[in-house]
ROKE-9508 format. One record per residue (C-alpha): residue number from 0; residue in three letters; chain; x, y, z. Coordinates in steps of 0.5 Angstrom, whole numbers, plus 500, padded with zeros to 3 digits. Layout:
N
<rec k="NUM" r="ALA" c="A" u="X" v="Y" w="Z"/>
...
! end
This chain:
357
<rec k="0" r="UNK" c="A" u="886" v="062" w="672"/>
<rec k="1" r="UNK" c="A" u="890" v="068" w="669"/>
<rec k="2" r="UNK" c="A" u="891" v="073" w="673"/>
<rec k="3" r="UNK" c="A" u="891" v="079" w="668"/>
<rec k="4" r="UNK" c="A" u="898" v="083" w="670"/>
<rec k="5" r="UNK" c="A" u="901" v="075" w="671"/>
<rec k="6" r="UNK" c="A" u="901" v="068" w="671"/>
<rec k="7" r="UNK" c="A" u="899" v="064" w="677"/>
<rec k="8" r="UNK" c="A" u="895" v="059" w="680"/>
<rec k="9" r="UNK" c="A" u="889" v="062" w="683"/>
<rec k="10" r="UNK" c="A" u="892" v="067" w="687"/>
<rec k="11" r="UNK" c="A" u="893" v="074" w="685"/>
<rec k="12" r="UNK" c="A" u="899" v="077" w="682"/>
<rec k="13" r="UNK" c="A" u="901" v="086" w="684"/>
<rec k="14" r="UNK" c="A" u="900" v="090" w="679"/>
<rec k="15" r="UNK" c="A" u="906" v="092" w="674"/>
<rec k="16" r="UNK" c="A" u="908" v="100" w="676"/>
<rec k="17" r="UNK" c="A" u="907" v="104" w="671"/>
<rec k="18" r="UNK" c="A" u="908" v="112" w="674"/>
<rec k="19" r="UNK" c="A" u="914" v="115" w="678"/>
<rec k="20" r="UNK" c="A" u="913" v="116" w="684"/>
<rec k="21" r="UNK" c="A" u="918" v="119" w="689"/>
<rec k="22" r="UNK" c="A" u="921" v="123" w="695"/>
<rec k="23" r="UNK" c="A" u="926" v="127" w="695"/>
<rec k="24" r="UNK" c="A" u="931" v="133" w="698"/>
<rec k="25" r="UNK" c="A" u="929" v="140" w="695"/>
<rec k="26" r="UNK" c="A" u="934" v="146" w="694"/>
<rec k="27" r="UNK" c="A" u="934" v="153" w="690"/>
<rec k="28" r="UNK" c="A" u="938" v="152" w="683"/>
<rec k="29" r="UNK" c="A" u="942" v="157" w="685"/>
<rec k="30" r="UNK" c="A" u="945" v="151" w="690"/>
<rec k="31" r="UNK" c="A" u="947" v="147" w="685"/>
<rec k="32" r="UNK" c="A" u="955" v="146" w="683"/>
<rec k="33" r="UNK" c="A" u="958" v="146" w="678"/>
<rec k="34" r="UNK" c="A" u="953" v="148" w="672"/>
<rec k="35" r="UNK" c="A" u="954" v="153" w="667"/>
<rec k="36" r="UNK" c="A" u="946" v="155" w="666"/>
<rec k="37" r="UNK" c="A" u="944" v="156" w="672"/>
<rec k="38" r="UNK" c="A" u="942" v="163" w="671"/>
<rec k="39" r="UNK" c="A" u="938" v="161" w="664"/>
<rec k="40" r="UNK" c="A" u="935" v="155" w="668"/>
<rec k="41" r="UNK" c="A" u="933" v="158" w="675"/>
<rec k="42" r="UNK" c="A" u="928" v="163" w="670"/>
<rec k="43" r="UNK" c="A" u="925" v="157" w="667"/>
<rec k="44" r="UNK" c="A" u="919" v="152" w="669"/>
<rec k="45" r="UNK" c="A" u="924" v="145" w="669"/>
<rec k="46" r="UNK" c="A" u="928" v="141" w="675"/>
<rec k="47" r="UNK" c="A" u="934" v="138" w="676"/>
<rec k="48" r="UNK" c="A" u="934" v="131" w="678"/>
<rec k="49" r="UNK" c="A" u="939" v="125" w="680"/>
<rec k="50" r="UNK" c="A" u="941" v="119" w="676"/>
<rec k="51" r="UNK" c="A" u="937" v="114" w="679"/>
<rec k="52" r="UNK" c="A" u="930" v="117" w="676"/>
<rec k="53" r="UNK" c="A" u="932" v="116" w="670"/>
<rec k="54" r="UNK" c="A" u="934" v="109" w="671"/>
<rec k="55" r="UNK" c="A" u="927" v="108" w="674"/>
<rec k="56" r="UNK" c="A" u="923" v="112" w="668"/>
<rec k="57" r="UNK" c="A" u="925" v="109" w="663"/>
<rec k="58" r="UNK" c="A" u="923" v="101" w="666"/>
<rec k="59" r="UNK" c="A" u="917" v="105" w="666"/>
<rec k="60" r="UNK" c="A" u="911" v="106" w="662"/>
<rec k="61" r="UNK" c="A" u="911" v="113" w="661"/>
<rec k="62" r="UNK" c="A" u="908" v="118" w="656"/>
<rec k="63" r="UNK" c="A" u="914" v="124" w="653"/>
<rec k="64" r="UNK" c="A" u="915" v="129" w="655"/>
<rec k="65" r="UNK" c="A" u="916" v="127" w="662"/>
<rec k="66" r="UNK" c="A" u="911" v="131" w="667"/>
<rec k="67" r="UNK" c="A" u="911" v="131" w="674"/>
<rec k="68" r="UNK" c="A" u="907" v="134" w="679"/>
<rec k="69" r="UNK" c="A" u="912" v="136" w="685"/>
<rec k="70" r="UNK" c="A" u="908" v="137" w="692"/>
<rec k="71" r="UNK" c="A" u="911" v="140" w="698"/>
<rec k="72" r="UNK" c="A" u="910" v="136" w="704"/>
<rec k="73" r="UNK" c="A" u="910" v="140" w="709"/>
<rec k="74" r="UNK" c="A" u="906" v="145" w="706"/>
<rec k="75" r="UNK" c="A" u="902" v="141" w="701"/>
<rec k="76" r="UNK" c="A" u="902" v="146" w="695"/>
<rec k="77" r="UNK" c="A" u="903" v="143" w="688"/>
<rec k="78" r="UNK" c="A" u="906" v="146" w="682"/>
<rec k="79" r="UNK" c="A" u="907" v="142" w="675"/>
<rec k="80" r="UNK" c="A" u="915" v="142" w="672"/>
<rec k="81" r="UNK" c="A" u="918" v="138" w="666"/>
<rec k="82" r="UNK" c="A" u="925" v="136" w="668"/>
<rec k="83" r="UNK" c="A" u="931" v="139" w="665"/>
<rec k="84" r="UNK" c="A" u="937" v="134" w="666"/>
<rec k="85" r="UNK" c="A" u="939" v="128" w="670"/>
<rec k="86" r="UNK" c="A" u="946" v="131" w="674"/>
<rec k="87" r="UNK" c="A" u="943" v="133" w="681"/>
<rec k="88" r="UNK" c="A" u="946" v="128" w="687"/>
<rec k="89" r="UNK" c="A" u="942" v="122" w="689"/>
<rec k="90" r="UNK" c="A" u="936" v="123" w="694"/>
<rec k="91" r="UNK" c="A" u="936" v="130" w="692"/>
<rec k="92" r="UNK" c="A" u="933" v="135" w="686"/>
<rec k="93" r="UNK" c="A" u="934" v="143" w="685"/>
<rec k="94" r="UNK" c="A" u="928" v="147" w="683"/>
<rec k="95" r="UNK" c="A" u="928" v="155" w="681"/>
<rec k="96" r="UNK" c="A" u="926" v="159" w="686"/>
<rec k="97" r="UNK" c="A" u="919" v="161" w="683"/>
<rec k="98" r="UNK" c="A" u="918" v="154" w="684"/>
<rec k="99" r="UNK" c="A" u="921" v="153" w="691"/>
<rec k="100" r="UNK" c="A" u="916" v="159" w="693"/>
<rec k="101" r="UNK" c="A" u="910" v="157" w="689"/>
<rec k="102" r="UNK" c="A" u="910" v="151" w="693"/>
<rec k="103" r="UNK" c="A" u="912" v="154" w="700"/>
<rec k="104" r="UNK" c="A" u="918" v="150" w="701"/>
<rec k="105" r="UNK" c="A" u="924" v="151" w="704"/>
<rec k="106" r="UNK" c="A" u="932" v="149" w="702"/>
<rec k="107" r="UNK" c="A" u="932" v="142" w="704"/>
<rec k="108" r="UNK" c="A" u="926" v="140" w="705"/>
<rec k="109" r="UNK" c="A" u="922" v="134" w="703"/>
<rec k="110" r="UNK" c="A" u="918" v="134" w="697"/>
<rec k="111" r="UNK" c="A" u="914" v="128" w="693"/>
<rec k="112" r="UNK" c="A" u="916" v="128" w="685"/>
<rec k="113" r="UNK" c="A" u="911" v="123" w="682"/>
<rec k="114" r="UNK" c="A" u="909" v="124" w="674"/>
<rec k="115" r="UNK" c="A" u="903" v="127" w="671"/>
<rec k="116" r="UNK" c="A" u="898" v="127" w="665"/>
<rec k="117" r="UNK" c="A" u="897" v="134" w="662"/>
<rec k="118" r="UNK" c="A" u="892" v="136" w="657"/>
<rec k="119" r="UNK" c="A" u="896" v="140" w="651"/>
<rec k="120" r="UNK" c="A" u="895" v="147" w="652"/>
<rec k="121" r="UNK" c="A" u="891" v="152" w="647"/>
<rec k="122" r="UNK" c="A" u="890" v="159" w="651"/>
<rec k="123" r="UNK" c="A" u="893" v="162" w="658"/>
<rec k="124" r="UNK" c="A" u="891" v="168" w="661"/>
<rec k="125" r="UNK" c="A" u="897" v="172" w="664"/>
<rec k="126" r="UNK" c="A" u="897" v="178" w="669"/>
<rec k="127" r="UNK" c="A" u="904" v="182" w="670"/>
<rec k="128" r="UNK" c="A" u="905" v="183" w="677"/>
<rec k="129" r="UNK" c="A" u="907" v="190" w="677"/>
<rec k="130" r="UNK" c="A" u="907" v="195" w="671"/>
<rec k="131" r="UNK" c="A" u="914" v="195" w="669"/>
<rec k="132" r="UNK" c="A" u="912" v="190" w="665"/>
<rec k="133" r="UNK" c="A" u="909" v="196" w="659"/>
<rec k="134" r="UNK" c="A" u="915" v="199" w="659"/>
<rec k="135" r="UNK" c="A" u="917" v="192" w="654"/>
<rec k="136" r="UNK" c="A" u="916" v="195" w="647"/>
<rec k="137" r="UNK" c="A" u="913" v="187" w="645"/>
<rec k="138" r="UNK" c="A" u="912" v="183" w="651"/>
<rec k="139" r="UNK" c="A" u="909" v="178" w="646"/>
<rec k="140" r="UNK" c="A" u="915" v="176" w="643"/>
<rec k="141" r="UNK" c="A" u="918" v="177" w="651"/>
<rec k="142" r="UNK" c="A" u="914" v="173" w="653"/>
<rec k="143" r="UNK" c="A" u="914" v="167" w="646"/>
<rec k="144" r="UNK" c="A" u="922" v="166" w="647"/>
<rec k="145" r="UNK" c="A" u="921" v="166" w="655"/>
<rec k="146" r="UNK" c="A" u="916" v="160" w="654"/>
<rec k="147" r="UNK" c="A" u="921" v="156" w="651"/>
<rec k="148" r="UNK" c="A" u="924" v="154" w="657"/>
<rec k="149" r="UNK" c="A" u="917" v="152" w="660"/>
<rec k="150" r="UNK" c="A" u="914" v="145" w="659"/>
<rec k="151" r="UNK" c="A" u="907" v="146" w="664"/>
<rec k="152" r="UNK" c="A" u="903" v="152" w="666"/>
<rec k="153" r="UNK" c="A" u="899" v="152" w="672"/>
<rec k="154" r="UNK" c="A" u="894" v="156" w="675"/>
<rec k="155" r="UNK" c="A" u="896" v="160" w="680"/>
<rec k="156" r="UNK" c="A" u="903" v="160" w="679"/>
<rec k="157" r="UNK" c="A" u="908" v="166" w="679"/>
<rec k="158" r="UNK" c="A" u="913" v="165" w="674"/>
<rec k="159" r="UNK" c="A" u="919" v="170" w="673"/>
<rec k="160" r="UNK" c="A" u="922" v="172" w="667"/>
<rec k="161" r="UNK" c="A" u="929" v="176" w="666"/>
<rec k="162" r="UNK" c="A" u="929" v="181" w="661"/>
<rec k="163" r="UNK" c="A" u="934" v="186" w="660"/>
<rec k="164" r="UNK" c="A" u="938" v="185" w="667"/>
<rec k="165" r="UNK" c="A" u="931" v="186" w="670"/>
<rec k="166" r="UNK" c="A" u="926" v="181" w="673"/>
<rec k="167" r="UNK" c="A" u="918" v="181" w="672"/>
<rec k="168" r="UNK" c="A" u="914" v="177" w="675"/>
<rec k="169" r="UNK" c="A" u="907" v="174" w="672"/>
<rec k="170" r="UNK" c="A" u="901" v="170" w="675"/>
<rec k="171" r="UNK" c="A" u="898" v="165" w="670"/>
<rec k="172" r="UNK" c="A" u="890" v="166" w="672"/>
<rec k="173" r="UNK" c="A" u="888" v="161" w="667"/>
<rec k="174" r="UNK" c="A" u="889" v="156" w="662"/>
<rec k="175" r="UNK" c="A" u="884" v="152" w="657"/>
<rec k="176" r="UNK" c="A" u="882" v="147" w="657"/>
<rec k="177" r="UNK" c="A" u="880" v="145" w="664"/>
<rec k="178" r="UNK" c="A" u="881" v="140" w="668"/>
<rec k="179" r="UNK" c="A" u="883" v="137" w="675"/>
<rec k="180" r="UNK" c="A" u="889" v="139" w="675"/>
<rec k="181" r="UNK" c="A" u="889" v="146" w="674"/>
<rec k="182" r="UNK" c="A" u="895" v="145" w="668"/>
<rec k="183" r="UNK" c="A" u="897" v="144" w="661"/>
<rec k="184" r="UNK" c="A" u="902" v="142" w="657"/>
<rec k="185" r="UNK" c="A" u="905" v="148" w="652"/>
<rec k="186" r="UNK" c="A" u="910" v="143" w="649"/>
<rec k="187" r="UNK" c="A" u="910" v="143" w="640"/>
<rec k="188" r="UNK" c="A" u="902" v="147" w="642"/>
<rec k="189" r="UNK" c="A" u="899" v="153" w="639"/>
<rec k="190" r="UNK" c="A" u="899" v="157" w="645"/>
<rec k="191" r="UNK" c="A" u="894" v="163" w="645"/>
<rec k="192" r="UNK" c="A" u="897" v="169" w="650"/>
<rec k="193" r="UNK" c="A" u="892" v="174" w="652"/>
<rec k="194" r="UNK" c="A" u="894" v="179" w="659"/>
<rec k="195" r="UNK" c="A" u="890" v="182" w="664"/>
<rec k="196" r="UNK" c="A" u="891" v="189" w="667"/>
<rec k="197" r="UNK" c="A" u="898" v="189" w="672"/>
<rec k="198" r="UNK" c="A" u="898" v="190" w="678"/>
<rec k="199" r="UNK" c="A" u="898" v="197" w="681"/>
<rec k="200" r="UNK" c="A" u="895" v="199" w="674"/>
<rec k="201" r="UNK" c="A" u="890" v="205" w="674"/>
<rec k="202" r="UNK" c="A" u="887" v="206" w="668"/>
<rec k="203" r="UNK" c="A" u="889" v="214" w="666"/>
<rec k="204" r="UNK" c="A" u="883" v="219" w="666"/>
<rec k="205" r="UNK" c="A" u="884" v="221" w="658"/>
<rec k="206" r="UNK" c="A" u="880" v="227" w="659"/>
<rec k="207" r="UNK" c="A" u="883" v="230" w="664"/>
<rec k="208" r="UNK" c="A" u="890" v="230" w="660"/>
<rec k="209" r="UNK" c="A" u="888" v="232" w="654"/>
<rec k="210" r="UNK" c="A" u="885" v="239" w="658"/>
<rec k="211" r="UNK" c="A" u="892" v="239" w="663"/>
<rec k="212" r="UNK" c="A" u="896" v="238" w="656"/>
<rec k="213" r="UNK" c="A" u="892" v="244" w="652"/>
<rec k="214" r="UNK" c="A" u="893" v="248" w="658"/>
<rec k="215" r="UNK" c="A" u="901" v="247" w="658"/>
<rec k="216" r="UNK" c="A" u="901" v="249" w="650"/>
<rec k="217" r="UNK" c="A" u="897" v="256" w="652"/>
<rec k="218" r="UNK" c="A" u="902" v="257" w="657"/>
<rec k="219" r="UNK" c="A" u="908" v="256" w="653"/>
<rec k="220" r="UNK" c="A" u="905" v="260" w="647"/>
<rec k="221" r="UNK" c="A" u="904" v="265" w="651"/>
<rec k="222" r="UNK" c="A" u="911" v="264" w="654"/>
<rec k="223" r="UNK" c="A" u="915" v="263" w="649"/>
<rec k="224" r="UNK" c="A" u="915" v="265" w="642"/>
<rec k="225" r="UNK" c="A" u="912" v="261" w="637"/>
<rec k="226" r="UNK" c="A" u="914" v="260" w="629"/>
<rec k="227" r="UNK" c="A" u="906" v="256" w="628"/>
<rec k="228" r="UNK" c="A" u="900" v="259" w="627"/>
<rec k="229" r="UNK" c="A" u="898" v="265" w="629"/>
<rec k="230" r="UNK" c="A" u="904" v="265" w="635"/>
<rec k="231" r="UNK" c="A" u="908" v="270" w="631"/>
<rec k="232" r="UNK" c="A" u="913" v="274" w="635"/>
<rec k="233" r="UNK" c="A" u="910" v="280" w="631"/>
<rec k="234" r="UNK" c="A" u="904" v="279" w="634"/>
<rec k="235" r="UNK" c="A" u="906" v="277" w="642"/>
<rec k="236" r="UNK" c="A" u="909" v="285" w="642"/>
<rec k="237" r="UNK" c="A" u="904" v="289" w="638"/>
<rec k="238" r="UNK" c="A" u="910" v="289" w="633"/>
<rec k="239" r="UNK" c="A" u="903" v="293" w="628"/>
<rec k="240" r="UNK" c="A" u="901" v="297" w="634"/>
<rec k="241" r="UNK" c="A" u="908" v="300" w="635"/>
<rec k="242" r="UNK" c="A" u="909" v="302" w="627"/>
<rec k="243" r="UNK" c="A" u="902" v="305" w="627"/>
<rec k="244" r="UNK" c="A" u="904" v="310" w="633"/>
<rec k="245" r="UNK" c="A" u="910" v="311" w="630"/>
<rec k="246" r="UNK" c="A" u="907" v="313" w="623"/>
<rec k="247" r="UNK" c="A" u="903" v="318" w="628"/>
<rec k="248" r="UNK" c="A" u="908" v="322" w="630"/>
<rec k="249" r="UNK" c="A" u="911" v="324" w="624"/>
<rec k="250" r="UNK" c="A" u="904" v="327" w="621"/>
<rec k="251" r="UNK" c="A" u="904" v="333" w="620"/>
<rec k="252" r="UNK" c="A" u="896" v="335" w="621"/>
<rec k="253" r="UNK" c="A" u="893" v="330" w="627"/>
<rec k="254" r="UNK" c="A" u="888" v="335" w="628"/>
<rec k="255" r="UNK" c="A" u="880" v="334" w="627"/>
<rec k="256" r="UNK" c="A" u="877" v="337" w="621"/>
<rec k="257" r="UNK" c="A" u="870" v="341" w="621"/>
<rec k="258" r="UNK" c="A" u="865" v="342" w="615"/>
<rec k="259" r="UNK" c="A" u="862" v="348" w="614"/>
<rec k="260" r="UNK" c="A" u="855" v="345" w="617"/>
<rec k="261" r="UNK" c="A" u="860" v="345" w="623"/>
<rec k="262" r="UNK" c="A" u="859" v="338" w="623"/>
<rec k="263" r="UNK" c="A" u="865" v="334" w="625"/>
<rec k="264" r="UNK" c="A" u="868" v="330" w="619"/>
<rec k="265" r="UNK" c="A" u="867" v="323" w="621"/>
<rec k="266" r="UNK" c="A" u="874" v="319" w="622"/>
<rec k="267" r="UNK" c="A" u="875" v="313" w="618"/>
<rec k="268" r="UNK" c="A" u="876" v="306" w="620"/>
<rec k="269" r="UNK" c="A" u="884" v="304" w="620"/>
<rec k="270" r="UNK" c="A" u="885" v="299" w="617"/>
<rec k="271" r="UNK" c="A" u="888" v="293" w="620"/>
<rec k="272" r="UNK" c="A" u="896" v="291" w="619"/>
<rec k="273" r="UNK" c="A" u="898" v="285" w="617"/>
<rec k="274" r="UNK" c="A" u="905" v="283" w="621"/>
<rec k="275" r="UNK" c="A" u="906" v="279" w="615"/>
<rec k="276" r="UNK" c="A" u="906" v="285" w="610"/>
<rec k="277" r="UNK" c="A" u="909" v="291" w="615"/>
<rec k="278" r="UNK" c="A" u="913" v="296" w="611"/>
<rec k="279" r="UNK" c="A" u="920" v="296" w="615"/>
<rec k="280" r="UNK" c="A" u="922" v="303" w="612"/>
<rec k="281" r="UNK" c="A" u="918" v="307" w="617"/>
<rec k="282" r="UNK" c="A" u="921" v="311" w="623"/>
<rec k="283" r="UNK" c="A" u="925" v="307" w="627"/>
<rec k="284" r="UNK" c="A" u="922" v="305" w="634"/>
<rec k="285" r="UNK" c="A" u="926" v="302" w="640"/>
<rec k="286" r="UNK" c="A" u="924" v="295" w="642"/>
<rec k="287" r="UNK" c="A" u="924" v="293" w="649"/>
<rec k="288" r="UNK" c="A" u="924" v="285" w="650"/>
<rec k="289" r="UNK" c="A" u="924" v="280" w="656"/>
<rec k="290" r="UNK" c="A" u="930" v="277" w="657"/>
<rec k="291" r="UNK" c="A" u="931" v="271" w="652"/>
<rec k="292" r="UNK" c="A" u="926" v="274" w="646"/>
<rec k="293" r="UNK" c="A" u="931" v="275" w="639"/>
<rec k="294" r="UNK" c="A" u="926" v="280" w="634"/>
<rec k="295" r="UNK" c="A" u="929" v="280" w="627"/>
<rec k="296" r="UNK" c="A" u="924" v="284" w="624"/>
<rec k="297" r="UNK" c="A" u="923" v="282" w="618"/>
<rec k="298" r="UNK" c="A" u="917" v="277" w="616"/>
<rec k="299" r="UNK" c="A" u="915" v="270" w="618"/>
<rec k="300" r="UNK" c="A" u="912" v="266" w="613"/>
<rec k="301" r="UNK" c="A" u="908" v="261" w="618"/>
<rec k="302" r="UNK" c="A" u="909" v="254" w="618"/>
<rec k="303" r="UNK" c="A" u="904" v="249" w="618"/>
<rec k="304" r="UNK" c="A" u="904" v="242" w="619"/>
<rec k="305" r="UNK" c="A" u="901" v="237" w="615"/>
<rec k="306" r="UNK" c="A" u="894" v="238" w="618"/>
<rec k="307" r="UNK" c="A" u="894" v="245" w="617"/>
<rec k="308" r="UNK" c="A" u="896" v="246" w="610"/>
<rec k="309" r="UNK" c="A" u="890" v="248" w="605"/>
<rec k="310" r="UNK" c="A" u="889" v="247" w="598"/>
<rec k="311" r="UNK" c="A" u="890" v="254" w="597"/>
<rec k="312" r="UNK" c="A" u="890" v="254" w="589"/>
<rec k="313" r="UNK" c="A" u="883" v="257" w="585"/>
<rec k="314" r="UNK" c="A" u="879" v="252" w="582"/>
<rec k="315" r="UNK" c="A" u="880" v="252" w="575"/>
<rec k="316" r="UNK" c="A" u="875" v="250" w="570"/>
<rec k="317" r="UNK" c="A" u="876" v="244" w="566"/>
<rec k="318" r="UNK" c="A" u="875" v="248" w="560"/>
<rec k="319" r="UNK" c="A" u="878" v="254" w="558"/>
<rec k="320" r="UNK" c="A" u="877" v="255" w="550"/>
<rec k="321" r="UNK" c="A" u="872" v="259" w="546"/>
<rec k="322" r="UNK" c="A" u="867" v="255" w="542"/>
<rec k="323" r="UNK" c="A" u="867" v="253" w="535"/>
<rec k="324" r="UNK" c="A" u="860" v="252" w="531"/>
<rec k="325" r="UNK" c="A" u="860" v="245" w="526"/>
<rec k="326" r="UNK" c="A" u="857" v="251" w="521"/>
<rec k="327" r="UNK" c="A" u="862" v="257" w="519"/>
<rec k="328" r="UNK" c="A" u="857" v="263" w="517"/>
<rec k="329" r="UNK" c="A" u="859" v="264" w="509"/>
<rec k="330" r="UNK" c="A" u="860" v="272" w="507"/>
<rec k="331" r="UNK" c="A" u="858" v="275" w="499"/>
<rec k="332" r="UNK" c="A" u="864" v="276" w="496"/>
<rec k="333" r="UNK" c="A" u="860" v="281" w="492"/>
<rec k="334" r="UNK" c="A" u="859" v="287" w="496"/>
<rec k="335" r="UNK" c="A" u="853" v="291" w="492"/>
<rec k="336" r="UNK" c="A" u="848" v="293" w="495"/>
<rec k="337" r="UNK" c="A" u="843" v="295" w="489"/>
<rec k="338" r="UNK" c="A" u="840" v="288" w="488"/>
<rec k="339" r="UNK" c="A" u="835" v="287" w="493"/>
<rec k="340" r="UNK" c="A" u="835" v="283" w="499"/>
<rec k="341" r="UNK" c="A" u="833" v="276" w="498"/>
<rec k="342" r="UNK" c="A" u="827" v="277" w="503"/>
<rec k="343" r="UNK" c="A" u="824" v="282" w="498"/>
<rec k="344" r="UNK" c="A" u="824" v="277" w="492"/>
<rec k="345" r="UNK" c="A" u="817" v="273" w="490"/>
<rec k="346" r="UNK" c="A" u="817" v="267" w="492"/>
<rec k="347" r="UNK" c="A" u="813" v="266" w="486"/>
<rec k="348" r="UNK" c="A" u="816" v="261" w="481"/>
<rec k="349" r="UNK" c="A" u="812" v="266" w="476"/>
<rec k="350" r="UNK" c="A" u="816" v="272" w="478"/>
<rec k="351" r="UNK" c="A" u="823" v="272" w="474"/>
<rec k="352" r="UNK" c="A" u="828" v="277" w="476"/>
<rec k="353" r="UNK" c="A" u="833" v="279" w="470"/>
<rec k="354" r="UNK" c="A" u="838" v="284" w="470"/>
<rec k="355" r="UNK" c="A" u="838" v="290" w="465"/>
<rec k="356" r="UNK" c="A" u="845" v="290" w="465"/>
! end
């Protein structure tokens, strides 16, 4: 006799509406007039729309936030957004342009706004759209203020972002948990973030730029003079080779010597001079240098680096002093040698030995 959404008599009663259902006039929020935000809501994931929703929302029985699936009409794609304000003018709502493209809606055109039920979200798979996308030092924490202007997230979105005057685009590939709709709520959500590899990204071959940037160092060593390791400035210009033949010319005997066996007298090795220990007091020898090469003439003491240095310092013994017996020996004060030895004496205890002094 009751119908279950009214009273009757035997004839059924309509439903009571509870979802907003609605069509309007769709425009950029670049188009909007006289909005001081436009900027900061054109890069977000929320809409304007005009008074009367408000009005019919809330005769209705809705869950907060308010969701809405919005649908283009002629092209039938379809995106999920949250709504920013209530200001726009009757039978029309303004979108950001990433929304508008997402959906392939011109300005003006007619799109179909009705409210949704998304599962809150708990993790999302971004791809950046271009590689510029690494030159941000912490795109985590970009990204995580970026988010704040979003209240859904939808597969196969390209949302844009406006960091330091330069815009990046990102493709939201996938969302947890999954369902129908392929949206998720990041509205008061622990949200976990993971990025794909952007667009255009070749991984670099390690390899060969470790091989090309030893070759840039060997080039540069050779080129230029080096402070570091065995580089010297001494040693690029054979500065010990250049005393060595100096000291020659001021010998007064260079000849070979010959024994009297006629064999000749084997020369000896010449030792090896350390640029570090060279003698400057020798003979003066000119010097011709490449153009841009300073040469001081005085020892370099090396540098080395924090993976060069050695613990150059001998290993001490931990104990360096001389033992000492517990039992000190004890010498004869009486230093006569006319007794006879302690060995020599009997062990007998019926031998007495007397003095006969």
């Amino acid at each position: 006799m009751f119908s279950g959404f009214g009273f009757g008599f035997g004839e059924p009663t309509l439903p009571m509406l509870q979802g907003f259902d609605d069509y309007f006039r769709c425009y950029p929020i670049a188009m909007m007039p006289d909005v001081s935000r436009k900027d900061d809501a054109n890069y977000g994931g929320k809409i304007f729309l005009p008074q009367s929703a408000l009005h019919k929302l809330t005769m209705l029985h809705i869950r907060y936030p308010m969701l809405f699936t919005i649908t283009s009409e002629s092209s039938g794609k379809s995106t999920h957004s949250g709504v920013l304000e209530f200001t726009a003018e009757e039978g029309r709502c303004y979108l950001p342009q990433w929304m508008l493209d997402t959906i392939a809606a011109e300005p003006g055109s007619l799109v179909n706004i009705k409210t949704a039920d998304l599962p809150q979200g708990s993790f999302v798979m971004l791809e950046p759209q271009s590689v510029d996308f690494l030159d941000i030092s912490d795109p985590k924490a970009v990204l995580e203020n970026a988010l704040r202007k979003f209240t859904t997230l939808t597969v196969g979105d390209i949302i844009e972002l406006d960091y330091n005057d330069q815009i990046y685009k990102i493709k939201i590939l996938e969302v947890k948990p999954e369902s129908s709709s392929h949206g998720i709520c990041v509205i008061e959500t622990d949200l976990e973030t993971d990025f794909a590899p952007p667009v255009g990204y070749v991984e670099p071959d390690y390899k060969a730029l470790k091989e090309e940037q030893e070759k840039k160092n060997k080039t540069k060593a050779l080129s230029q003079p080096s402070l570091k390791g065995t580089g010297s400035m001494a040693q690029q210009i054979n500065y010990g080779e250049i005393i060595r033949e100096a000291n020659k010319s001021t010998q007064k005997f260079q000849g070979d010597g010959v024994k009297l066996s006629g064999k000749k007298i084997a020369k000896e090795a010449e030792p090896s001079i350390n640029t570090a220990d060279i003698d400057l007091n020798g003979p003066v020898k000119p010097l011709h240098l490449p153009d841009g090469y300073l040469f001081f003439g005085f020892p370099v003491k090396v540098y080395k680096d924090g993976f060069e240095e050695k613990d150059e310092t001998p290993n001490k013994p931990h104990f360096a002093g001389q033992g000492q017996s517990l039992r000190s020996a004890k010498k004869r004060k009486d230093k006569n040698k006319n007794f006879p030895a302690v060995k020599d004496k009997a062990r007998s205890p019926e031998t007495i030995v007397i003095d006969s002094d």
